[in-house]
KEKEKE-935033 format. One line per field, with one value per atom (N, C-alpha, C): residue number from 0; residue in three letters; atom name; x, y, z. Coordinates in Angstrom, 2 decimals. Example, Ala and Ser with C-alpha at 12.3 -4.5 7.8 and 13.67 -1.06 7.14 Angstrom:
BEGIN
seq (0, 0, 0, 1, 1, 1) .
type (ALA, ALA, ALA, SER, SER, SER) .
atom (N, CA, C, N, CA, C) .
east (13.19, 12.30, 13.20, 12.85, 13.67, 12.90) .
north (-5.69, -4.50, -3.30, -2.25, -1.06, 0.03) .
up (7.80, 7.80, 7.80, 7.08, 7.14, 7.87) .
end
This chain:
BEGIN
seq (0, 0, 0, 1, 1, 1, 2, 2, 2, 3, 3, 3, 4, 4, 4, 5, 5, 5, 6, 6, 6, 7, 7, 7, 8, 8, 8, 9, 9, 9, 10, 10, 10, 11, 11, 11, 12, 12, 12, 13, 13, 13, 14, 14, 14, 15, 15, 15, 16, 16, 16, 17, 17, 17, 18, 18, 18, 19, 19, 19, 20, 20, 20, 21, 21, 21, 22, 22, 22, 23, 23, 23, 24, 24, 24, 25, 25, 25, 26, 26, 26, 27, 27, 27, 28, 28, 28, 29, 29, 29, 30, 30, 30, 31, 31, 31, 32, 32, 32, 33, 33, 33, 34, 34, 34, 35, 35, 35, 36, 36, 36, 37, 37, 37, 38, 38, 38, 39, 39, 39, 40, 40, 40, 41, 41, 41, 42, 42, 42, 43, 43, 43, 44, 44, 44, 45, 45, 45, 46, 46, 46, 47, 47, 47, 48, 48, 48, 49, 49, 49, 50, 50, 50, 51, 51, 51, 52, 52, 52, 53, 53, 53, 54, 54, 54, 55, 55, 55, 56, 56, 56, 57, 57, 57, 58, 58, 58, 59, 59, 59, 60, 60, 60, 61, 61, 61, 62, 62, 62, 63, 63, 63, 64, 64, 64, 65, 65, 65, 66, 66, 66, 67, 67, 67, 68, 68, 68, 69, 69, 69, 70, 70, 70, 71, 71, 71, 72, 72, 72, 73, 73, 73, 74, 74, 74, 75, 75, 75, 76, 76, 76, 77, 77, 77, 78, 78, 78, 79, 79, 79, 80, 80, 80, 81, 81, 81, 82, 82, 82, 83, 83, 83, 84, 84, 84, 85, 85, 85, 86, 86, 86, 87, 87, 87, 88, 88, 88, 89, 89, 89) .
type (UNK, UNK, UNK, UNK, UNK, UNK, UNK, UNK, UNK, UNK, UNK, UNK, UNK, UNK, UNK, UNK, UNK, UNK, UNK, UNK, UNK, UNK, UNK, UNK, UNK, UNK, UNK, UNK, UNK, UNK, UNK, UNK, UNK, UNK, UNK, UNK, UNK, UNK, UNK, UNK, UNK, UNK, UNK, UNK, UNK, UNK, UNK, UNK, UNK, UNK, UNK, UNK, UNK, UNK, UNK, UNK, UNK, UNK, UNK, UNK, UNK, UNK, UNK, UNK, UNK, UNK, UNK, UNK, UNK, UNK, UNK, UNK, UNK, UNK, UNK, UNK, UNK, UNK, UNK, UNK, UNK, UNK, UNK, UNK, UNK, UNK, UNK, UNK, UNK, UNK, UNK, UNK, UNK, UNK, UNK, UNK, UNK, UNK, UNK, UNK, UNK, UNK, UNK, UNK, UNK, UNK, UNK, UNK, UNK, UNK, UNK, UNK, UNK, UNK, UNK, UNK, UNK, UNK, UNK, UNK, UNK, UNK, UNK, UNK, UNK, UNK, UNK, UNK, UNK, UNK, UNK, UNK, UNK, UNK, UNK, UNK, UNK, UNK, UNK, UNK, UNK, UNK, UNK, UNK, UNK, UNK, UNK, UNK, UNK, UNK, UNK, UNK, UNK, UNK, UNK, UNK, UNK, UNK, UNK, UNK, UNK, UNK, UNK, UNK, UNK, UNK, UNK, UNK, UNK, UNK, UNK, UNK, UNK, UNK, UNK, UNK, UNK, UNK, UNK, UNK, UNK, UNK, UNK, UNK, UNK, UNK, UNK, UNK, UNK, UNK, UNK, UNK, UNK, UNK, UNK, UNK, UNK, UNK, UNK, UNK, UNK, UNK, UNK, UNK, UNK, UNK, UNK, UNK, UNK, UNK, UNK, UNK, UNK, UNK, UNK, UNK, UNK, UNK, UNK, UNK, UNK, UNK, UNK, UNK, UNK, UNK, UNK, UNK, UNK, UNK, UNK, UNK, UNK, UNK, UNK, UNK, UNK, UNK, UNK, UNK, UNK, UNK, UNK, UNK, UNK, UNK, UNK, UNK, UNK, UNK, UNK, UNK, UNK, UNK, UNK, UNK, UNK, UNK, UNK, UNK, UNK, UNK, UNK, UNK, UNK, UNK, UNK, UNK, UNK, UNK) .
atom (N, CA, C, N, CA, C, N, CA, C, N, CA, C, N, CA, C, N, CA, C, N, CA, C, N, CA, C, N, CA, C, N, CA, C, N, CA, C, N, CA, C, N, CA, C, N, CA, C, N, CA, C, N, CA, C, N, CA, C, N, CA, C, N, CA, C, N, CA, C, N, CA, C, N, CA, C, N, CA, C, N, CA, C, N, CA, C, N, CA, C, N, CA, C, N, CA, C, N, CA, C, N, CA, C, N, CA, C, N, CA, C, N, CA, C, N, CA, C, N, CA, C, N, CA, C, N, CA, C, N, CA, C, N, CA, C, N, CA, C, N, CA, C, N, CA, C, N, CA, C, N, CA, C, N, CA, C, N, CA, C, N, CA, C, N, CA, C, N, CA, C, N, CA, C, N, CA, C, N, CA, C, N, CA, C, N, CA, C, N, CA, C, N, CA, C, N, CA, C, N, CA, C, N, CA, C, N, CA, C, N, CA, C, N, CA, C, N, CA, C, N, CA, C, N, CA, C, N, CA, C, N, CA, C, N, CA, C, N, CA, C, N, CA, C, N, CA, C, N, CA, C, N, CA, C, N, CA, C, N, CA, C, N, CA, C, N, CA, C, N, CA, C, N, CA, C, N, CA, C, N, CA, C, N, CA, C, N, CA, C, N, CA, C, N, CA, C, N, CA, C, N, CA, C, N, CA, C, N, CA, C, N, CA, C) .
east (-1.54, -2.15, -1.14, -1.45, -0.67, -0.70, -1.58, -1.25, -0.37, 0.50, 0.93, 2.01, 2.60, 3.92, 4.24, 5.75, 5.70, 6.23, 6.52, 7.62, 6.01, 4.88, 3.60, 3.35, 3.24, 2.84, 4.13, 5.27, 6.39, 5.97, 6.30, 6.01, 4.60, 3.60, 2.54, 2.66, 3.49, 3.69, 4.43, 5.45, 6.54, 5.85, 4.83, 3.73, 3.06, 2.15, 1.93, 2.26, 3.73, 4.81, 4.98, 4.77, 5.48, 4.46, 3.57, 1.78, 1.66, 2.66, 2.00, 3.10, 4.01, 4.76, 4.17, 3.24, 2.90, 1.11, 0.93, -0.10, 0.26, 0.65, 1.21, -0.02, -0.11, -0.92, -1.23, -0.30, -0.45, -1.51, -2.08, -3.26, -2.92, -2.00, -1.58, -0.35, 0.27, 1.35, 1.04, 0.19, -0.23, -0.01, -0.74, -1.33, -0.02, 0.66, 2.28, 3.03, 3.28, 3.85, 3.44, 1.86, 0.92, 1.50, 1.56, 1.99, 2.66, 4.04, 5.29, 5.55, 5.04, 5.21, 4.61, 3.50, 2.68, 3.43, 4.32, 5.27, 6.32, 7.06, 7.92, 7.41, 6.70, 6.27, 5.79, 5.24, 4.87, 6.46, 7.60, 9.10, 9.20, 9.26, 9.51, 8.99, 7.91, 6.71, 5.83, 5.79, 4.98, 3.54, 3.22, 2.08, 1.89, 0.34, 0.05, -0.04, -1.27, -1.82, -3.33, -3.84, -5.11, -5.14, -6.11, -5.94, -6.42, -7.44, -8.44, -7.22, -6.19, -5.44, -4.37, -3.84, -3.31, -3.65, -5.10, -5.79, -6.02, -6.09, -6.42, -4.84, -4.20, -2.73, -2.45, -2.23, -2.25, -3.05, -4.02, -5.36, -4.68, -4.13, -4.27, -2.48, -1.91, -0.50, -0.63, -1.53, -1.42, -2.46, -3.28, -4.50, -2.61, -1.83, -1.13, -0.15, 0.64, 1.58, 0.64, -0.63, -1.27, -0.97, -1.73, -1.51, 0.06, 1.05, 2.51, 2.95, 2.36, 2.66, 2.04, 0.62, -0.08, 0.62, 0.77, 1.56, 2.60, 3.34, 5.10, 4.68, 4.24, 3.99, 2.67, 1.37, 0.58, 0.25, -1.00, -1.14, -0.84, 0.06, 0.66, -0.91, -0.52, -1.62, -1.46, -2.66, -2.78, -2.29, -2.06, -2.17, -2.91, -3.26, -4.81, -4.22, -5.12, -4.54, -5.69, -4.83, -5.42, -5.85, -6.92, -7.06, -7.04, -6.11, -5.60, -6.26, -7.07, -7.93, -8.19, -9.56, -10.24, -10.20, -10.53, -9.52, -10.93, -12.24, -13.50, -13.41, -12.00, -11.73, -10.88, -11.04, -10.02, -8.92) .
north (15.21, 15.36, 15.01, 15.44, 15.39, 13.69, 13.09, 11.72, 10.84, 11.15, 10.42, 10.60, 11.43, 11.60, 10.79, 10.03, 9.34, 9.80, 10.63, 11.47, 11.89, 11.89, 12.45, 10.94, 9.64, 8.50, 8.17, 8.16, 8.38, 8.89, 10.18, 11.24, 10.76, 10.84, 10.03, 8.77, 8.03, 6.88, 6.85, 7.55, 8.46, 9.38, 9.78, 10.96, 9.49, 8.61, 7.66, 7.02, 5.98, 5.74, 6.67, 7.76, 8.87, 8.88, 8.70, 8.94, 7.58, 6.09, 5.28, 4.73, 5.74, 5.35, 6.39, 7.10, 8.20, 7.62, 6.42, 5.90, 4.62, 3.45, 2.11, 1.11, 0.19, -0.88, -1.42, -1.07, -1.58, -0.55, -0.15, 0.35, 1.54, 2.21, 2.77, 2.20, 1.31, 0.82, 0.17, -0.57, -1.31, -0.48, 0.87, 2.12, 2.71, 2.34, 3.41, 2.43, 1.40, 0.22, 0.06, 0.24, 0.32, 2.05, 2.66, 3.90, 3.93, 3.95, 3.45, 2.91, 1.66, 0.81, 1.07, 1.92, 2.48, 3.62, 4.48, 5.74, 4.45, 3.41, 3.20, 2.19, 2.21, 1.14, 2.32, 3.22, 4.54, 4.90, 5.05, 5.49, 4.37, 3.30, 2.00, 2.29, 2.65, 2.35, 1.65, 0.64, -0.51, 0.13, 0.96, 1.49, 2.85, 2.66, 3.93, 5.24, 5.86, 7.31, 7.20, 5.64, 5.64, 5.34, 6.15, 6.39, 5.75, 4.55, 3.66, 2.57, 2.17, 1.15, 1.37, 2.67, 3.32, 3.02, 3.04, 2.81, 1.36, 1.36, -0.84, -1.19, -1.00, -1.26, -1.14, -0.16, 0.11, -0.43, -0.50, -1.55, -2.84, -3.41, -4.85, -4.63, -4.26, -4.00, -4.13, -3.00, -2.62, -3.84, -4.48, -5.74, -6.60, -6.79, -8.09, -7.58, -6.28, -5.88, -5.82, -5.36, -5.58, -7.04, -8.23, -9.75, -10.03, -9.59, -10.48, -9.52, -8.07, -7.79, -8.39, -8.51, -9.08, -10.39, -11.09, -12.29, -12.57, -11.71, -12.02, -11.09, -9.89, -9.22, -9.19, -9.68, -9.85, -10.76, -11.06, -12.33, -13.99, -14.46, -15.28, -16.87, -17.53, -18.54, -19.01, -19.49, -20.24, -19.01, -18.27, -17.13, -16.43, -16.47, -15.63, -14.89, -13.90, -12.86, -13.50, -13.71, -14.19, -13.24, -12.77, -11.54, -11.71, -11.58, -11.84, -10.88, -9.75, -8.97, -8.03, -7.41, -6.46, -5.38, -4.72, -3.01, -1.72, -2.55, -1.86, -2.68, -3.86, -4.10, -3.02, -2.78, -2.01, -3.01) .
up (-19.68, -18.39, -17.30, -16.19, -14.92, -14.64, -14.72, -13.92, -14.81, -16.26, -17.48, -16.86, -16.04, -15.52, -14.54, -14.77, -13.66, -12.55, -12.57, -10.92, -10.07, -10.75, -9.76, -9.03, -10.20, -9.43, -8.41, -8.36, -7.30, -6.21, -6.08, -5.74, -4.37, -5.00, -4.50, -3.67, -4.38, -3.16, -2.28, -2.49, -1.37, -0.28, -0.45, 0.33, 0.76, 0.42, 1.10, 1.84, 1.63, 2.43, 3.73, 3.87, 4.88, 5.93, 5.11, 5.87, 6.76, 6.17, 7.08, 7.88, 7.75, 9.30, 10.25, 10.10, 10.89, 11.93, 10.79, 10.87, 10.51, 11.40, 10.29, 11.12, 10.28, 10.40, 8.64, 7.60, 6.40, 5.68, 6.06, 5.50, 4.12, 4.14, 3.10, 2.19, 2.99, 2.54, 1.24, 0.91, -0.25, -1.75, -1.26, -2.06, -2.43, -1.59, -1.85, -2.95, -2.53, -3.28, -5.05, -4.88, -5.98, -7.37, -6.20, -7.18, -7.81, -6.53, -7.00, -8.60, -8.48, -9.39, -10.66, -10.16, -11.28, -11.91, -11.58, -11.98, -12.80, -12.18, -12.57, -14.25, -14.03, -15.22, -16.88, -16.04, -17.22, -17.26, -17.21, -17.09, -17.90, -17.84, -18.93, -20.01, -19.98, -21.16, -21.34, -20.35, -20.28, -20.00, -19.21, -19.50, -20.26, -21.01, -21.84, -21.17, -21.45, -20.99, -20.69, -20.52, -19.98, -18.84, -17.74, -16.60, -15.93, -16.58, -16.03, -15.87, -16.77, -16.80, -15.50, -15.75, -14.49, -13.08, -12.96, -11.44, -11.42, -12.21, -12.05, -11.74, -12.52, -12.04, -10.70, -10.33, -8.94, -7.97, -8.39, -7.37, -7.25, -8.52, -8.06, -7.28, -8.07, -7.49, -5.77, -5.52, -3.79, -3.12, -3.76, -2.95, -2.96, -3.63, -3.67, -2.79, -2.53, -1.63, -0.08, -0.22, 1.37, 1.93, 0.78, 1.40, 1.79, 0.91, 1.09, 2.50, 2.61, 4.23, 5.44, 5.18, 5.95, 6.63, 5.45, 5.48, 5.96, 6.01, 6.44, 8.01, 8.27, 9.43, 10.48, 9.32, 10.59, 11.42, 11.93, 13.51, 12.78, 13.45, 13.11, 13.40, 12.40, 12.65, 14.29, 14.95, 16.22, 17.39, 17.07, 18.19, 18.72, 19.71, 20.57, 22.04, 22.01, 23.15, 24.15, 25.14, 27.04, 27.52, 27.80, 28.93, 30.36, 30.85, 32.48, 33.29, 33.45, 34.24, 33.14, 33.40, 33.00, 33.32, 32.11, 32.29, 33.33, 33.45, 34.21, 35.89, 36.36, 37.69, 38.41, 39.58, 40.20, 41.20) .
end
């Protein structure tokens, strides 16, 4: 089957990757990371040809690459935005 190959799970996270500089806020980035890793690990051998193991892989892969971005790039603890005038004052 098509998803046993790993140049499609690549491939896929490379098309993801592309998608979220076009759209960034992390939100695909996880998913790309997840693939990735998921192509490169079927290229090892470390994973089989079951597709359920495939998607769990990748699930947890991309929940743990969302936190360590979140983490290193998003709102830093104790930081809050001031609103100095309102955008409905003239």
């Amino acid at each position: 089957m098509l998803w046993q190959q790993p140049w499609v799970w690549i491939a896929g996270g490379i098309a993801l990757g592309a998608l979220e500089m076009l759209a960034p806020g992390f939100v695909l980035f996880g998913f790309a990371v997840g693939a990735v890793c998921v192509g490169l690990l079927i290229w090892a051998g470390v994973l089989g040809t079951n597709l359920t193991v495939m998607l769990f892989t990748c699930a947890v892969v991309a929940v743990i690459a969302w936190l360590i971005a979140r983490r290193l790039m998003g709102v830093r603890a104790g930081q809050t935005k001031i609103w100095d005038r309102d955008i409905n004052e003239n």
